[in-house]
Backbone as a ProteinNet text record, in pm:
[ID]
protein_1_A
[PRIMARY]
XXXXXXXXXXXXXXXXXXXXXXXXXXXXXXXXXXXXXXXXXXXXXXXXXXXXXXXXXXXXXXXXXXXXXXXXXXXXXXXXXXXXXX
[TERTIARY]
10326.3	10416.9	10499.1	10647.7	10752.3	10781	10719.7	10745.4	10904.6	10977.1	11087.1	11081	11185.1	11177.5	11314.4	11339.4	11449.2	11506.5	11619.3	11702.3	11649.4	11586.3	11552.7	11567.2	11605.4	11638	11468.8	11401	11257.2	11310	11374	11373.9	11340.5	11354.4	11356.4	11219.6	11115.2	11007.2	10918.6	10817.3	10779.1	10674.1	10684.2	10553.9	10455.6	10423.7	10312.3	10248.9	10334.2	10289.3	10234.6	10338.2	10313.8	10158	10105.2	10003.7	9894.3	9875.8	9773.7	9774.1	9877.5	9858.1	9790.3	9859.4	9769.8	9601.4	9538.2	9404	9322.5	9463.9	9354.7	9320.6	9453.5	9466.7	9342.6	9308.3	9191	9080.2	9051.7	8963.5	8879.5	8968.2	8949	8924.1	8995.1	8965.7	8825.1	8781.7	8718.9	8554.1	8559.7	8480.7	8501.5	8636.2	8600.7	8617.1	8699.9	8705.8	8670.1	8739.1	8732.8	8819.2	8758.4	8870.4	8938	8866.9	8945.5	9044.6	9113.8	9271.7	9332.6	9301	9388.6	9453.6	9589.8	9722.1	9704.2	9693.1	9655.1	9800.8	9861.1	9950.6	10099	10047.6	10165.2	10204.9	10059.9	10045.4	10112.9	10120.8	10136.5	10292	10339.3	10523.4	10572	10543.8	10583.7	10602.8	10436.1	10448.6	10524.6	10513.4	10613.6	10802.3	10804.7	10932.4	10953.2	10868	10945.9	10885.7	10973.7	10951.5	10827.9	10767.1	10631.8	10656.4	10610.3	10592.5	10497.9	10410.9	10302.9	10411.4	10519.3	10610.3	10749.4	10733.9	10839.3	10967.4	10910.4	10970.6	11068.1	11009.3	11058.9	11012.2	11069.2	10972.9	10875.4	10785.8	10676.8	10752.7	10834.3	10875.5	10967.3	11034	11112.8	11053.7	10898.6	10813.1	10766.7	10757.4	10717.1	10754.7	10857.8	10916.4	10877.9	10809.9	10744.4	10579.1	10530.6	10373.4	10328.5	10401.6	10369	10371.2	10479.2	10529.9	10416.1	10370.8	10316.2	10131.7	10080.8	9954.8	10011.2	10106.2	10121.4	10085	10148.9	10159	10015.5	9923.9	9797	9711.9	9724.7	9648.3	9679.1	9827.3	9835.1	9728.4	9763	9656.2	9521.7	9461.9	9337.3	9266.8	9397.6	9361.3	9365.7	9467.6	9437.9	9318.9	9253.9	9123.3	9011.4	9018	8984.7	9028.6	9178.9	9221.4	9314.9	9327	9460.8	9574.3	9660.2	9721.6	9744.7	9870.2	9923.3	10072.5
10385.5	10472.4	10390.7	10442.5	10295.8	10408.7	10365.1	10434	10406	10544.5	10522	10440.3	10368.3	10304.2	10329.5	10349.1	10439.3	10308	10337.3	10240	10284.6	10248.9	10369.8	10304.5	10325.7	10257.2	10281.9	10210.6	10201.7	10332.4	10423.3	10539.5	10646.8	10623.9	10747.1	10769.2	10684.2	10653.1	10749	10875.5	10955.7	10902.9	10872.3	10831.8	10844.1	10989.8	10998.1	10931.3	10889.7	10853.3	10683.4	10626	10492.1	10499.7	10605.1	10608.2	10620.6	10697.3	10685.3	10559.4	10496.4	10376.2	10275.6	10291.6	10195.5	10249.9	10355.5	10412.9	10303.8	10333.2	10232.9	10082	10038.3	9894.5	9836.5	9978.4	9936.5	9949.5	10040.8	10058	9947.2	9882.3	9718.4	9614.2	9608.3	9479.3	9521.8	9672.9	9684.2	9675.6	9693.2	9676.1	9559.1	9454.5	9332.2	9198.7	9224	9139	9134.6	9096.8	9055.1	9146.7	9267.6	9386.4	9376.8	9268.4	9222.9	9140.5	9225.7	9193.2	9229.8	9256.8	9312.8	9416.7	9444.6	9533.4	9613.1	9702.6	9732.6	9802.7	9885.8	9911.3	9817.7	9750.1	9677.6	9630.9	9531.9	9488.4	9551.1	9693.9	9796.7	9855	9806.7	9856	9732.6	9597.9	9472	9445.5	9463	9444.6	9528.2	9658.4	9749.1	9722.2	9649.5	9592.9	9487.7	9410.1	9304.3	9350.2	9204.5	9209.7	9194.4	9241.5	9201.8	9145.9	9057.6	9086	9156	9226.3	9275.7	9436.9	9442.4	9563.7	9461.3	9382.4	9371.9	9262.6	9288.9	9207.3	9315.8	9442.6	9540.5	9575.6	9637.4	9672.8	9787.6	9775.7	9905.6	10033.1	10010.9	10143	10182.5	10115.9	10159.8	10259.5	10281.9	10346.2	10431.8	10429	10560.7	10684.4	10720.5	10837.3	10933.3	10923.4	11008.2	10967.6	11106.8	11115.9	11003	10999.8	10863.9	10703.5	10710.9	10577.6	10507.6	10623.4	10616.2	10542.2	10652	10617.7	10494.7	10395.4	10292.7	10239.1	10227.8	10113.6	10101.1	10223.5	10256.1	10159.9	10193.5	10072.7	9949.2	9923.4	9751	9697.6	9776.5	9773.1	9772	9840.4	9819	9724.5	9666.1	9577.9	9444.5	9406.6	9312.4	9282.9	9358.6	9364	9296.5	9254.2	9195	9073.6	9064	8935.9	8934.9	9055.5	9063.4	9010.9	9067.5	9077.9	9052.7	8939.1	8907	8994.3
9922.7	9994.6	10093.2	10051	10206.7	10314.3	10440.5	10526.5	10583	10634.1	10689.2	10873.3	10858.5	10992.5	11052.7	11164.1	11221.7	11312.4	11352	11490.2	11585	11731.3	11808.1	11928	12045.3	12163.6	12221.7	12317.3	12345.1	12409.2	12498.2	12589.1	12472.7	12342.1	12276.1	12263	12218.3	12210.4	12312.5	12220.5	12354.9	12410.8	12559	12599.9	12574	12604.5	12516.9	12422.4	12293.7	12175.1	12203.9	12344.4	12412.9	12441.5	12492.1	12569.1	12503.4	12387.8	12243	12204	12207.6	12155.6	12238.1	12333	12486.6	12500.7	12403.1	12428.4	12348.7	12206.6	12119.8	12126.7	12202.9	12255.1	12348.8	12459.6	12579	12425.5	12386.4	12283	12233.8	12190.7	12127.3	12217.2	12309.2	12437.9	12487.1	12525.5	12539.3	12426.1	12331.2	12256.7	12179.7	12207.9	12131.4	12251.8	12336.3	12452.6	12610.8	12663.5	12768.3	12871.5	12909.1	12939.3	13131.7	13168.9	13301.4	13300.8	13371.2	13381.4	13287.3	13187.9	13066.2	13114.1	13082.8	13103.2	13007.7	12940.8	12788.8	12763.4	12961.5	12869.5	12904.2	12979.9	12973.7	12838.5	12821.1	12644.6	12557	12541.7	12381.1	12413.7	12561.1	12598.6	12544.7	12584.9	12506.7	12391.6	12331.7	12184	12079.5	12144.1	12023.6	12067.3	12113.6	12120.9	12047	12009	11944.2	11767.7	11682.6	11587.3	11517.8	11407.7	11359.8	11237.6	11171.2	11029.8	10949.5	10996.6	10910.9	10882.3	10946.8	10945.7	10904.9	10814.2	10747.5	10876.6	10984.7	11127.1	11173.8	11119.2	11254.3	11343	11419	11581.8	11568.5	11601.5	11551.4	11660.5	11769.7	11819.6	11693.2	11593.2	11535.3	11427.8	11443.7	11340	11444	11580.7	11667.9	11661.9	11597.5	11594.6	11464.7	11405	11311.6	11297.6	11281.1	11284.8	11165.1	11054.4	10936	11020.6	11074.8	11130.6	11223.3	11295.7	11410	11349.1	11280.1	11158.9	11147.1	11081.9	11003.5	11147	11260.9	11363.8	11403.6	11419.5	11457.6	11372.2	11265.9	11133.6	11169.5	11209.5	11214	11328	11441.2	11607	11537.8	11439.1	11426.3	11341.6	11242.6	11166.4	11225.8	11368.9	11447	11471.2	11549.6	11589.9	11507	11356.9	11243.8	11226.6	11290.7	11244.7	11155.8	11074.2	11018.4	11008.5	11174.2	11216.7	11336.5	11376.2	11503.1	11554.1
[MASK]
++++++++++++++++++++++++++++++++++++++++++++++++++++++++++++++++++++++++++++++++++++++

């Protein structure tokens, strides 16, 4: 299945959806690292700004805007956690 990926300025991006993501981010530091000092959400406002390749080297905010998009970016965050993915 090719998920659609949209143009999206980071303001469009609903916080909210920033902030699920920043849950699953502590999630992991917390159950795989070292959770002092970690920003989790500074971390997950940064990273979905830039390019990835495990998304083709688009910006995962550019996949925030639909409930599919959003699942795909969620999977990449958890497949990091493995090693997957940088």
């Amino acid at each position: 299945m090719r998920h659609q990926r949209y143009s999206v300025e980071m303001e469009s991006v609903d916080p909210q959806h920033v902030l699920a993501l920043t849950a699953i981010v502590q999630q992991m530091i917390n159950e795989s690292g070292d959770p002092v000092g970690f920003d989790a959400q500074a971390w997950t406002t940064r990273w979905i700004q830039r390019p990835l390749p495990a998304l083709g080297g688009a910006l995962p905010a550019e996949y925030m805007v639909t409930p599919e998009g959003r699942e795909l970016v969620e999977r990449v965050v958890w497949s990091m956690q493995a090693g997957a993915y940088q």
